[in-house]
C-alpha positions as CSV (number, residue, x, y, z in Angstrom):
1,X,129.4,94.4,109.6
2,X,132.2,97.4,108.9
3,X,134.2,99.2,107.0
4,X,137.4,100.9,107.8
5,X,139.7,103.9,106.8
6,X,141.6,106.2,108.9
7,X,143.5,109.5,107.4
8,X,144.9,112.7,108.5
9,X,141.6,114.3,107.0
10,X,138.6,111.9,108.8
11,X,138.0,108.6,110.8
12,X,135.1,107.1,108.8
13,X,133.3,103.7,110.4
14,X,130.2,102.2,108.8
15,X,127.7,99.6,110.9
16,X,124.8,97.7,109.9
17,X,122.0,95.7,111.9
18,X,118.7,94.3,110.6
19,X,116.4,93.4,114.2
20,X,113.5,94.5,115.6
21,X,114.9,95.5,118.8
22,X,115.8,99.5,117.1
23,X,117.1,100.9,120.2
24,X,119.6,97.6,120.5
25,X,120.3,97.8,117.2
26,X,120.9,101.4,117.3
27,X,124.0,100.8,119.7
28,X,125.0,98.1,117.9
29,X,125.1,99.7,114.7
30,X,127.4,103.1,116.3
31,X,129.5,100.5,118.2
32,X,130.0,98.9,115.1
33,X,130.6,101.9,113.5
34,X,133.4,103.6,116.7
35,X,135.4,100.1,116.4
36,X,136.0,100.3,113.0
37,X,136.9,103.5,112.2
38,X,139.2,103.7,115.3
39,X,136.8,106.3,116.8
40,X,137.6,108.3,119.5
41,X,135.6,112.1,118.9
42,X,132.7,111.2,117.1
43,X,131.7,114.0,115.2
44,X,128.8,113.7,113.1
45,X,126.8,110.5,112.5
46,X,124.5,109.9,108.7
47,X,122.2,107.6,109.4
48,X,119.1,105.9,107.4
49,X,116.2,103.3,108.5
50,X,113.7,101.4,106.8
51,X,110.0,102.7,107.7
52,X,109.0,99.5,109.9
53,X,112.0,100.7,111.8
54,X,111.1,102.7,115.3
55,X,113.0,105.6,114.0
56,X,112.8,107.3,117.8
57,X,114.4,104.0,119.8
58,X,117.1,103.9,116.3
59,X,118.3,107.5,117.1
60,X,118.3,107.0,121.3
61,X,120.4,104.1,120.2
62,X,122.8,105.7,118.2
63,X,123.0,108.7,120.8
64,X,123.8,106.5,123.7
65,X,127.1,105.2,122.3
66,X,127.6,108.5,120.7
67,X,126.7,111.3,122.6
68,X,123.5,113.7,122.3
69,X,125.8,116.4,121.5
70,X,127.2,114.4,117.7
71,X,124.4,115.8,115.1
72,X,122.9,112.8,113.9
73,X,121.4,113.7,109.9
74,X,119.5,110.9,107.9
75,X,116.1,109.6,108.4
76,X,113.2,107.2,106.7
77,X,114.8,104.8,103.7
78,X,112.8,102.3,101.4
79,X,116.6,100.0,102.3
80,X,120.1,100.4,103.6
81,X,123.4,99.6,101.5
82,X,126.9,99.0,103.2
83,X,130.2,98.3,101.8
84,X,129.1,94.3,103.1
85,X,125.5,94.5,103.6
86,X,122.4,95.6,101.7
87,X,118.7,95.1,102.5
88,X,115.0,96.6,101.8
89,X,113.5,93.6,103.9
90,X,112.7,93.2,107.8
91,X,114.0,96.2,109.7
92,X,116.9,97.5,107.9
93,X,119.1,100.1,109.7
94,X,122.8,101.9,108.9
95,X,125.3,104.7,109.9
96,X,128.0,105.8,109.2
97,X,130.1,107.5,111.7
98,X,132.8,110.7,111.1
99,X,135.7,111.7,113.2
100,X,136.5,115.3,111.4
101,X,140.0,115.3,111.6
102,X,140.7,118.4,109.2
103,X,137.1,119.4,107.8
104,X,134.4,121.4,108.8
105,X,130.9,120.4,109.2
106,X,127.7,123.1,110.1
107,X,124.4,121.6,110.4
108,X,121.0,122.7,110.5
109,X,117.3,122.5,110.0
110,X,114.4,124.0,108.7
111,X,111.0,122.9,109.6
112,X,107.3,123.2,107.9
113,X,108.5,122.8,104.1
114,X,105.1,121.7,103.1
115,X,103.9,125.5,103.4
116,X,106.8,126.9,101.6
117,X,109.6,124.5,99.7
118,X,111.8,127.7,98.6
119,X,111.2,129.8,101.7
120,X,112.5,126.9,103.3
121,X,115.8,126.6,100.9
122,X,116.4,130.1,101.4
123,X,116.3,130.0,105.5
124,X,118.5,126.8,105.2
125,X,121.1,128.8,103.1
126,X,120.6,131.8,105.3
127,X,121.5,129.6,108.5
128,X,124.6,127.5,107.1
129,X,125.7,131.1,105.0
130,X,129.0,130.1,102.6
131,X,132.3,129.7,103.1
132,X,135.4,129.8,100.8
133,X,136.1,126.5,101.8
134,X,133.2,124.7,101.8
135,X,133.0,121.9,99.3
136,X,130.1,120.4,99.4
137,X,126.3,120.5,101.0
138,X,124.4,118.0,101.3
139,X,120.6,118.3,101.5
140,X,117.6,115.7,103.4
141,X,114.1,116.3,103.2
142,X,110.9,114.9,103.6
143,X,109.1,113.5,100.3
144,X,105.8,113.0,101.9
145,X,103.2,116.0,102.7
146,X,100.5,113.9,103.2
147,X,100.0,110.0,102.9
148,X,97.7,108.6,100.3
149,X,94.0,107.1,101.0
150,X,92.0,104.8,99.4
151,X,90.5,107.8,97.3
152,X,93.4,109.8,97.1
153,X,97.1,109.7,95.9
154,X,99.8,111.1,97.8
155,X,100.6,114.5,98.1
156,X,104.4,115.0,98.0
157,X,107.1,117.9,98.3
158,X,108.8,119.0,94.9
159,X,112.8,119.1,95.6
160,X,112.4,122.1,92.8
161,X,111.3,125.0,95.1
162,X,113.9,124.2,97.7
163,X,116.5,124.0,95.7
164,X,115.5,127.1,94.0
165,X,115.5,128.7,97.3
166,X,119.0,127.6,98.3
167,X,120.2,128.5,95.2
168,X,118.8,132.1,94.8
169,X,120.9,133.0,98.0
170,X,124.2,131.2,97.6
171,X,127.6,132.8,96.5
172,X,129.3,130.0,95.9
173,X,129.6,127.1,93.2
174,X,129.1,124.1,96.1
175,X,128.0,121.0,94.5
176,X,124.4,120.5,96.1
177,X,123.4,116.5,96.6
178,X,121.0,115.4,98.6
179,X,117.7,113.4,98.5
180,X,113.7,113.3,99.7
181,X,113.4,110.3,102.0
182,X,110.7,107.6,101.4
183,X,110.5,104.7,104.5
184,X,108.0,102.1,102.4
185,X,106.3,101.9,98.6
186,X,102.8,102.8,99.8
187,X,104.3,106.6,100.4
188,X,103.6,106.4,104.3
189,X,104.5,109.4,106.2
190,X,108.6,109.5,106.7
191,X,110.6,110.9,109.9
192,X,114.3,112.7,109.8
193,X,117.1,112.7,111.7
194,X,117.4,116.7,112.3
195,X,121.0,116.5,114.2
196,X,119.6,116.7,117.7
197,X,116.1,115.2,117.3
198,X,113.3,113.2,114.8
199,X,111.0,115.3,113.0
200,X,109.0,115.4,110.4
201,X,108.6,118.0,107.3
202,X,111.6,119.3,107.6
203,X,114.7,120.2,105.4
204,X,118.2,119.2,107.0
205,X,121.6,120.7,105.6
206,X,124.9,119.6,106.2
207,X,127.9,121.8,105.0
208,X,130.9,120.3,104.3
209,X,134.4,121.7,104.2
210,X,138.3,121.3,104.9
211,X,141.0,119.6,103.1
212,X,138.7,117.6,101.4
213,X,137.3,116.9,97.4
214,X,134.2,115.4,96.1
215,X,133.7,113.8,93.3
216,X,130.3,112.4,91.9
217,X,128.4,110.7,89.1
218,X,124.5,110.2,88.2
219,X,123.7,106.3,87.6
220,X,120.9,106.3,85.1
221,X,119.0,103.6,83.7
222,X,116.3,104.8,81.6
223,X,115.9,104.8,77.5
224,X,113.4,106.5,75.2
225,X,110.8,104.2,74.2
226,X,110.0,105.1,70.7
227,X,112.2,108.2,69.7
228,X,108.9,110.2,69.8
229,X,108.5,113.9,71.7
230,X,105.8,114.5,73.2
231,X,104.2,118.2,74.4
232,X,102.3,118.9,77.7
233,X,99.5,120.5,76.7
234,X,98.0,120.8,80.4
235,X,99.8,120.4,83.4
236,X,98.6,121.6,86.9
237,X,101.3,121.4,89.2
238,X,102.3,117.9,89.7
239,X,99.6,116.6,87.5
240,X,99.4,116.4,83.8
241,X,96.1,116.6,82.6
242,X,97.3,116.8,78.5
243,X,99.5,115.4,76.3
244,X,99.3,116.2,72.7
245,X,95.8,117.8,73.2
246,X,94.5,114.4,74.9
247,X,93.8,112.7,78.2
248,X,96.9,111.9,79.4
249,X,96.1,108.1,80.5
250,X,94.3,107.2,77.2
251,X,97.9,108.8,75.7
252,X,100.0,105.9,78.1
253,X,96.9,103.3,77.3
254,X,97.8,103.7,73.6
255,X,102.0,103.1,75.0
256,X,100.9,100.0,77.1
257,X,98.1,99.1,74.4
258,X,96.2,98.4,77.6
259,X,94.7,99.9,80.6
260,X,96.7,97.4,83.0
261,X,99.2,100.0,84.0
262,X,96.5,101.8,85.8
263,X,96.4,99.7,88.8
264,X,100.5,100.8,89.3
265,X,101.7,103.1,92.1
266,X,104.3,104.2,90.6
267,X,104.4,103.0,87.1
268,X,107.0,100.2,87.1
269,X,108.2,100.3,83.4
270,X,107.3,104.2,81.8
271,X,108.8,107.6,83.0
272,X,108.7,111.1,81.5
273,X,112.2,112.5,80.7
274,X,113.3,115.9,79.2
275,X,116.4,116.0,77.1
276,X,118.6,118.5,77.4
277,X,120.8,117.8,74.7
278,X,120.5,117.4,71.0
279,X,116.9,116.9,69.7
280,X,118.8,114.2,67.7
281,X,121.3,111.6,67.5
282,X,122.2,109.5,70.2
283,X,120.8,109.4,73.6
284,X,123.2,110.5,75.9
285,X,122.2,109.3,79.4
286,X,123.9,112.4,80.9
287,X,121.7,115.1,79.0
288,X,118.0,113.3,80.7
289,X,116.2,114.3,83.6
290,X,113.5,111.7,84.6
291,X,110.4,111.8,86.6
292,X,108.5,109.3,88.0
293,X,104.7,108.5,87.0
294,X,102.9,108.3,90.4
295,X,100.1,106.9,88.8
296,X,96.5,107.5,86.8
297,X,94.8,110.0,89.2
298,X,91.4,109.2,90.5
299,X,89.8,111.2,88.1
300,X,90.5,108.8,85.1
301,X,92.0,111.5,82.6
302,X,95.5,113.0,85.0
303,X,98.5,111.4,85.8
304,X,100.6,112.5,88.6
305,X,104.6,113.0,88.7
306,X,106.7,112.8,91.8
307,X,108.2,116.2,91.5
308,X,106.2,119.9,90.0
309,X,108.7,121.5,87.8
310,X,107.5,120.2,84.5
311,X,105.2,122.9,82.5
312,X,102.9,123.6,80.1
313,X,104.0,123.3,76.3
314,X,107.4,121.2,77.5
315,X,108.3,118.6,75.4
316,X,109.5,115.6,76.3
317,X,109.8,111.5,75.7
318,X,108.4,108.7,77.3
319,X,111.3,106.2,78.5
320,X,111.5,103.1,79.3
321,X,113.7,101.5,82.5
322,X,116.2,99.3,81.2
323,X,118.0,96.9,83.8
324,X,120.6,96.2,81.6
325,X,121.5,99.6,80.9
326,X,121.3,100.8,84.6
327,X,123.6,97.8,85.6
328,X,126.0,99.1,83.3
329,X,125.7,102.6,83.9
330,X,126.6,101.7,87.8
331,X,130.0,99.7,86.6
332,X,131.0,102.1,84.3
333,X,130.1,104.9,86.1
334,X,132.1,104.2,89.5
335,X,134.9,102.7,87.7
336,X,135.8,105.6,85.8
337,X,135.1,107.8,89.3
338,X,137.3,105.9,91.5
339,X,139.8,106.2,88.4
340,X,139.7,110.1,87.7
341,X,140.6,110.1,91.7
342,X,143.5,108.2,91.3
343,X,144.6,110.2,88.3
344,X,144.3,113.3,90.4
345,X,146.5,111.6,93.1
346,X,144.6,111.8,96.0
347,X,142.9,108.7,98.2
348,X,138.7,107.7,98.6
349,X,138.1,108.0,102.0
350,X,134.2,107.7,102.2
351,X,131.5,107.0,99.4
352,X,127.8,108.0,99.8
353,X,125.1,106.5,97.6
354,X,121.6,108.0,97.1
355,X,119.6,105.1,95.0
356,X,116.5,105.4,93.3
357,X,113.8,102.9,95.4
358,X,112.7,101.9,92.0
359,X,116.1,100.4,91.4
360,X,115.9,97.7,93.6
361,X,115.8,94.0,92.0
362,X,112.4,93.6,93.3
363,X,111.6,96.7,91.7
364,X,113.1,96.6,88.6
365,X,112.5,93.0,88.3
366,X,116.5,92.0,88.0
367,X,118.2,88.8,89.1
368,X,120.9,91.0,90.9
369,X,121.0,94.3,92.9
370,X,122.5,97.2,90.9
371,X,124.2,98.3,94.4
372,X,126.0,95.4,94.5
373,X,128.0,96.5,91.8
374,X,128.7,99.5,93.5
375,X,129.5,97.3,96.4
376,X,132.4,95.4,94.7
377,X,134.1,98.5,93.5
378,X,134.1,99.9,97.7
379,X,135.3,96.3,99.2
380,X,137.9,95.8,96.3
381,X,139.6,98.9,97.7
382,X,139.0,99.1,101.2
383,X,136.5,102.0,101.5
384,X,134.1,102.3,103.4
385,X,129.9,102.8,101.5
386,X,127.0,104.3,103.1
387,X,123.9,103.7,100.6
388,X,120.0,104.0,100.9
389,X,116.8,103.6,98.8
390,X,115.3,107.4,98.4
391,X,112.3,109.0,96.5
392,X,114.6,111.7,94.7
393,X,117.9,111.8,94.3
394,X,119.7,115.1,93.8
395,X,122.7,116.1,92.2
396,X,124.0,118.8,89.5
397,X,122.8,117.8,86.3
398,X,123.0,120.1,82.8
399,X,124.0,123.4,84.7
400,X,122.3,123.2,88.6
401,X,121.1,121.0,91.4
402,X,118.1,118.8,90.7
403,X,115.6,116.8,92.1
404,X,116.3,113.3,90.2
405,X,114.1,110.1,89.3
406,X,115.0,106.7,88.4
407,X,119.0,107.4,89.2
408,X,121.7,106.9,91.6
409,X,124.1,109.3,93.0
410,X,127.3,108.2,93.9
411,X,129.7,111.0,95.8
412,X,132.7,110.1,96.9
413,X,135.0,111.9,99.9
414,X,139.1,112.0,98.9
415,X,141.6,113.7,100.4
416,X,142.9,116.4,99.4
């Protein structure tokens, strides 16, 4: 399946496939992608693969019908989400193809993040450098240092560190999005798609500029259980030893009022988030930033987080996932972003959504996919949806860029 839109500022074509065959479906998938965008100069090509996927016959796939010289940026995915098709089953694989009619797009790489997440930011800023009319970059990396055992958990990159590292030499007020890539729920090892090869542990950037806008909401989905703030009272890292001067599982036994949760890689209902609003009042969605639970550590006392940037004497509250929220965050969320583009007078051309891997219905434990939503809004006008199922989403949240858990980024391309 694909989706169509043609304009003076970009071509955009979307193509899914879901066989074993990757290199097949690789050609299949840019074919698909060429015919219906009315494709002739492939530019640039995002593209995203569930792990079971051969990620190397994927990519020659795609670069046969493309070309080895169109960059091709994207990598591992838990799923893949079209304007027609979504799937986190079998051997899921998407792209979404760009004719740059009137923007400019610079891409690059950076490899070895796992022995230095900022030095790594600030190389990738150094090497894409900013532009007065750049409008947006967008940011890949790889979640996974090193895959878990049967002792150990996994050891993960923090988004923090390279996004302080992009941000400490940037002149510019870009919007930064992006996400760490995940291919399965047993945190295997993931592979990229650098723009001219596969790697591994790398940070990709793609800098986006021209006659074009962006425009983009966070989806949440998460309330705070009981109201109550909590203090870290010793963290290490990614791993909180304390809360409140105790263990930090027999604090989350005493949540659960059992030690089931234990056995859970991540922890399917509880997250930590930090308000950065009022103490009081209301929860406003928009004021939280999540993190994920990992897990109880092997040592019986820590828990881990999916990102490091948490510290010592923080407060914060446990919350819990609510479906019914997140489904309505999505619809009210796009809705209102597909109308403040209208208002502005200008056209959608392309939307990009980065979704939490714990939102999915098997997940989450919902009757319907939360995408789907998102879905409805993109085929109701014609636009054409690139999607995926990531370990962090990131997007500007409460002042800067940051690494995201339990959300959904949707951006959205108009012209100007």
């Amino acid at each position: 399946m694909a989706n169509l839109v043609c304009g003076e500022t970009m071509k955009i074509g979307t193509g899914y496939a879901n066989a074993k065959d990757a290199l097949l479906s690789g050609r299949a998938v840019a074919e698909h992608a060429l015919r219906a965008g009315a494709i002739q100069m492939p530019g640039l090509a995002i593209a995203f693969c569930g792990g079971t996927v051969d990620h190397e016959a994927f990519y020659r796939g795609l670069q046969d019908v493309l070309g080895e010289e169109v960059p091709i940026l994207g990598g591992s995915a838990i799923g893949v989400i079209t304007g027609t098709d979504l799937s986190y089953s079998g051997y899921p694989m998407a792209a979404a193809v760009i004719e740059p009619e009137k923007m400019e797009l610079r891409v690059s790489a950076v490899e070895n993040i796992y022995k230095d997440g900022k030095l790594a930011g600030r190389n990738l800023t150094e090497k894409l450098s900013s532009r007065p009319d750049d409008r947006l970059l967008a940011v890949f990396y790889d979640s996974i240092r090193e895959h878990p055992s049967e002792t150990t958990p996994p050891i993960l990159n923090a988004s923090t560190p390279i996004l302080d590292g992009i941000c400490e030499l940037r002149t510019n007020e870009v919007p930064i999005i992006g996400a760490g890539l995940l291919g399965d729920y047993v945190f295997s090892c993931s592979k990229q798609f650098c723009g001219s090869h596969v790697g591994r542990q790398q940070l990709v950037g793609l800098m986006l500029g021209g006659e074009i806008d962006v425009y983009f909401r966070i989806m949440h989905g998460c309330t705070p259980l009981d109201g109550i703030y909590h203090h870290i009272t010793r963290i290490e890292g990614s791993v909180i030893y304390e809360i409140d001067g105790l263990p930090a599982v027999e604090v989350i036994d005493a949540k659960y009022h059992n030690r089931n949760w234990r056995s859970e890689h991540p922890l399917k209902l509880l997250s930590i988030g930090v308000n950065y609003g009022p103490r009081y009042g209301k929860p406003a969605e928009e004021n939280y930033v999540n993190r994920l639970i990992t897990g109880a550590m092997p040592d019986g006392v820590s828990i881990g987080l999916f990102e490091s940037d948490l510290s010592e004497g923080m407060e914060f509250q446990f919350m819990l996932r609510d479906s019914s929220v997140m489904i309505e965050s999505v619809k009210t969320n796009t809705r209102e972003l597909l109308q403040s583009i209208e208002s502005n007078g200008q056209k959608p051309s392309f939307g990009l959504y980065i979704d939490c891997a714990g939102r999915t219905a098997v997940q989450s434990a919902t009757l319907t996919e939360e995408a789907s939503e998102v879905q409805k809004f993109f085929v109701a006008g014609d636009i054409p949806l690139l999607g995926f199922y990531s370990g962090v989403e990131i997007a500007p949240l409460v002042g800067r860029s940051r690494g995201l858990d339990w959300t959904a980024v949707l951006a959205i391309f108009a012209e100007r």
